[in-house]
C-alpha positions in Angstrom: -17.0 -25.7 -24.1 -17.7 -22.0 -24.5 -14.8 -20.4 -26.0 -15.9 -16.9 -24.7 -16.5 -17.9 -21.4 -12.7 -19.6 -21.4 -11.2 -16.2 -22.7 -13.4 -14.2 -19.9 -12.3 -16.1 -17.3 -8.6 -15.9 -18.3 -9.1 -12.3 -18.1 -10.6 -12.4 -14.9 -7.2 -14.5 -13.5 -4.8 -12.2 -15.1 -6.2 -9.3 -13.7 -7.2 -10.6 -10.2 -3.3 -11.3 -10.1 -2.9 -14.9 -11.0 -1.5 -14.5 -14.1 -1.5 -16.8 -17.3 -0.6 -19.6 -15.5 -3.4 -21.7 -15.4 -4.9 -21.4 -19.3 -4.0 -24.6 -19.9 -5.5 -25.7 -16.9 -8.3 -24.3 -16.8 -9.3 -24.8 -20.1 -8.9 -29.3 -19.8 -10.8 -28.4 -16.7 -14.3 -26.7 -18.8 -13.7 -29.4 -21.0 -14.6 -32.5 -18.9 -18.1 -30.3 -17.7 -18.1 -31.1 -14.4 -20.4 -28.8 -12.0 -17.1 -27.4 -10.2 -13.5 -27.6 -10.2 -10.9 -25.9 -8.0 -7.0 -24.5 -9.0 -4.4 -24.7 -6.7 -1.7 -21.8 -6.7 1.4 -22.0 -4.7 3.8 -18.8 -3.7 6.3 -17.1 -1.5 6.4 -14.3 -0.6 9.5 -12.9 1.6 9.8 -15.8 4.3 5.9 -16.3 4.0 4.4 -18.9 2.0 1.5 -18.6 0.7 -1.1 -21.3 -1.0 -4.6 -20.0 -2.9 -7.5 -22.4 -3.9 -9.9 -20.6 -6.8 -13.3 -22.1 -6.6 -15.1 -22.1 -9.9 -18.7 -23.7 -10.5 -20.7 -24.5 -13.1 -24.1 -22.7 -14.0 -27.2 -24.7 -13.4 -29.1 -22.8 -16.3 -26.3 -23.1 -19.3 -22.6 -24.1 -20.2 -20.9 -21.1 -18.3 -18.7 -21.1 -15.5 -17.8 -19.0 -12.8 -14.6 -17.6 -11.1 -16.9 -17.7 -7.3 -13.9 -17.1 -4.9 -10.4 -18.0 -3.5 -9.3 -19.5 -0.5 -5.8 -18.2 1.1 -3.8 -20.0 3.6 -1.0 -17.7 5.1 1.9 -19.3 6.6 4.8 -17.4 8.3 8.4 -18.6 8.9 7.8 -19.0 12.4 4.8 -20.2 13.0 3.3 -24.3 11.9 -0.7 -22.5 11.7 -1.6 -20.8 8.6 -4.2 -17.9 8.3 -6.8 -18.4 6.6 -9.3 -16.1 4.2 -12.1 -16.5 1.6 -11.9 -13.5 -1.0 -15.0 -13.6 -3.4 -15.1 -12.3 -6.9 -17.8 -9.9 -8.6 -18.0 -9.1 -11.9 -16.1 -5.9 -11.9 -12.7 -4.0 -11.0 -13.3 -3.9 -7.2 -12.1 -7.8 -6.9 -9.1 -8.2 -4.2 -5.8 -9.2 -6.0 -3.5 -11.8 -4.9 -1.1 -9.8 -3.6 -3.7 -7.3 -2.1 -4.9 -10.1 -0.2 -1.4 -11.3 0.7 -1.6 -7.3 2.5 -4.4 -7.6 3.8 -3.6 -10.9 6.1 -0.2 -9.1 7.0 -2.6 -6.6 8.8 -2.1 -3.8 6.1 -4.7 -1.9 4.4 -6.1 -1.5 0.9 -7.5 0.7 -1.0 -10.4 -0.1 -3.4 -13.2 1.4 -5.8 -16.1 -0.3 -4.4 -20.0 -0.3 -5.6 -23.2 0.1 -3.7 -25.6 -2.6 -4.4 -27.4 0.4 -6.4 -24.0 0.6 -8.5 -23.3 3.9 -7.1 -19.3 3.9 -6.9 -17.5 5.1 -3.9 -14.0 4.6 -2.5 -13.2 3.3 0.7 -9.9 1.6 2.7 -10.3 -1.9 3.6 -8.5 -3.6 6.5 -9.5 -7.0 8.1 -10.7 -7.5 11.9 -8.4 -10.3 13.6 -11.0 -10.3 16.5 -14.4 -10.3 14.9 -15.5 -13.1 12.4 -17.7 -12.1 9.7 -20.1 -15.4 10.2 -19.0 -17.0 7.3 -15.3 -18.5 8.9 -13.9 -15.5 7.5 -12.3 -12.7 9.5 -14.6 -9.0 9.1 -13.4 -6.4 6.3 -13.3 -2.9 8.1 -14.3 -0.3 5.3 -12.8 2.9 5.7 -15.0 5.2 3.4 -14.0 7.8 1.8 -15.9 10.0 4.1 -13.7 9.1 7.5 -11.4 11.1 6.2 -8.2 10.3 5.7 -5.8 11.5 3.5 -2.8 9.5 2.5 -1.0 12.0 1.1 -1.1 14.9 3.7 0.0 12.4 6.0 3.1 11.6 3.9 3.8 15.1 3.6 4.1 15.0 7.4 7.5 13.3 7.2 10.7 14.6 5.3 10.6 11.9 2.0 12.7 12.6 -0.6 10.4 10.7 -3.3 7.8 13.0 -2.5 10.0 16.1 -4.7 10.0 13.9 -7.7 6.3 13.6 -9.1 6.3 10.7 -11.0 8.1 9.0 -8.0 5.3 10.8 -5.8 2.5 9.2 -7.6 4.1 5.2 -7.6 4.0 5.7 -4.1 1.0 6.8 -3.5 0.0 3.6 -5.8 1.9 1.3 -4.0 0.8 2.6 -0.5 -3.0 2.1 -1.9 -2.6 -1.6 -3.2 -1.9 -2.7 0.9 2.2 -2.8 0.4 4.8 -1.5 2.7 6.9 0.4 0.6 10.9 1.6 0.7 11.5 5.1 1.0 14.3 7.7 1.8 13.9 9.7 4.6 16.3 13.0 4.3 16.5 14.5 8.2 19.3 17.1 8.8 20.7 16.6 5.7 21.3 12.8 6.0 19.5 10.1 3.8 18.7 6.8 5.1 16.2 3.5 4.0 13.0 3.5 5.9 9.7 1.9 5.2 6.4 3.2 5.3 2.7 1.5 5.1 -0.7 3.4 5.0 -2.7 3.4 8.2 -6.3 4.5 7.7 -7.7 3.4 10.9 -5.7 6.0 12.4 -5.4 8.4 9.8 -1.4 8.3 10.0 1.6 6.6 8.5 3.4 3.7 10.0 6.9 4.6 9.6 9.4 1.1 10.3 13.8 1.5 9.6 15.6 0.0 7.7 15.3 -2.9 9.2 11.7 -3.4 9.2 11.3 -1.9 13.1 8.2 0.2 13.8 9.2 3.8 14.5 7.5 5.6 16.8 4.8 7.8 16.1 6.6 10.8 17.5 9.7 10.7 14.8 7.6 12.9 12.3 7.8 15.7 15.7 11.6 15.0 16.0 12.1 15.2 12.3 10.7 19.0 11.8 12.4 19.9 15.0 15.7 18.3 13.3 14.7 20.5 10.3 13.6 23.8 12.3 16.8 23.2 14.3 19.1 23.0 11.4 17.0 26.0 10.0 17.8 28.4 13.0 21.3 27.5 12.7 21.7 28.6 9.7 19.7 32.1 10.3 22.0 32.4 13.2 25.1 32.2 11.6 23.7 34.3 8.8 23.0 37.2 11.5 26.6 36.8 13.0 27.8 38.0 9.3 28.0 42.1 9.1 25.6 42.7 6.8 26.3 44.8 3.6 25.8 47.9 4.5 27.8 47.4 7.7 30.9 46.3 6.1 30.2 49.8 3.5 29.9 51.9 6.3 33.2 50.2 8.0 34.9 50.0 5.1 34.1 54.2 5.0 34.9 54.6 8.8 38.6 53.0 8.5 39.0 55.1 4.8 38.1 58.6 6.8 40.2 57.8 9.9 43.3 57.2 7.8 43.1 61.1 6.3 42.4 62.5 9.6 
């Protein structure tokens, strides 16, 4: 067995998100030398479970192995047919994690360094196509590139969060909205806090904004949210211009003083 290979391709689990799980595993499995040997991961996620088969294969020229791919199989709570995706793995940082692909079949996007087959990097959202199959059994990755223009955290700035004031807080959710997830956030409208969740939406070049209870909002709440704001803005203005203003109340104050030595 080829103790460098082992050690790459525990590096290549950890960081694809499967952990250190399987070094044990994996390692009895290189031992035994056969051409290809798969690993079966089982998780929940929520009220979703969720099983992935890693596909690795032996190379017909030396010893080493290969981390080719993983198979997911999506199940929700309320439904007996899983969903089912192949996510292959290069040699580099662009690989799909486990819980980006766990995202990505919930119909959420991701956000990924990719390269061109010249190695030229680029950046681009990725989203997969329920209704188009990419020919392979596998449902089509939408790329978003960087060029389509959008920009995830103008269209935060759109709605009144109260992480966005906080920089560090600012920049784990703009993480967090970039790895596919659907993140909690407080929404401050009028004054008044409450738990919403929001989830990137490239396609459109928006937010999805959901409550507290995971219900999408509609796109419009961003409009009644500044009015809400402007609203509470003019009251304020308003009651400041019903207040006699300094001068006023020194020229009063002068008025009542001279009519009392008349």
């Amino acid at each position: 067995m080829n103790q460098k290979n082992l050690e790459f391709l525990k590096e290549q689990l950890k960081y694809t998100g499967f952990g250190e799980t399987f070094d044990q595993d994996l390692k009895e499995k290189m031992l035994k030398g056969e051409t290809e040997f798969k690993i079966m991961k089982e998780g929940v996620y929520g009220t979703d479970s969720m099983t992935a088969v890693l596909n690795f294969k032996k190379s017909d020229q030396s010893d080493l192995y290969f981390f080719n791919s993983y198979h997911v199989n999506l199940k929700k709570e309320d439904s007996k047919q899983g969903l089912e995706q192949t996510f292959y793995i290069n040699n580099n940082s662009s690989n799909i994690t486990l819980k980006e692909a766990y995202n990505l079949m919930e119909g959420r996007s991701v956000n990924k360094d990719l390269k061109t087959k010249e190695g030229e990097v680029y950046n681009a959202w990725l989203k997969l196509n329920f209704k188009q199959s990419d020919g392979n059994s596998n449902f089509k990755l939408d790329h978003y590139h960087q060029n389509y223009g959008y920009d995830l955290e103008a269209s935060l700035e759109k709605h009144s969060i109260k992480e966005l004031n906080t920089p560090k807080y600012k920049e784990d959710l703009l993480n967090s909205l970039k790895k596919g997830n659907l993140q909690s956030v407080t929404f401050v409208v009028a004054g008044v806090e409450s738990k919403m969740y929001v989830e990137a939406n490239p396609q459109f070049k928006t937010l999805n904004v959901y409550d507290g209870d995971k219900q999408r909002i509609n796109h419009r709440e961003s409009k009644e949210e500044k009015k809400a704001e402007s609203k509470q803005k003019d009251n304020s203005q308003n009651n400041k211009d019903d207040e006699p203003s300094q001068k006023e109340k020194n020229s009063n104050s002068r008025s009542k003083k001279a009519g009392r030595s008349v």
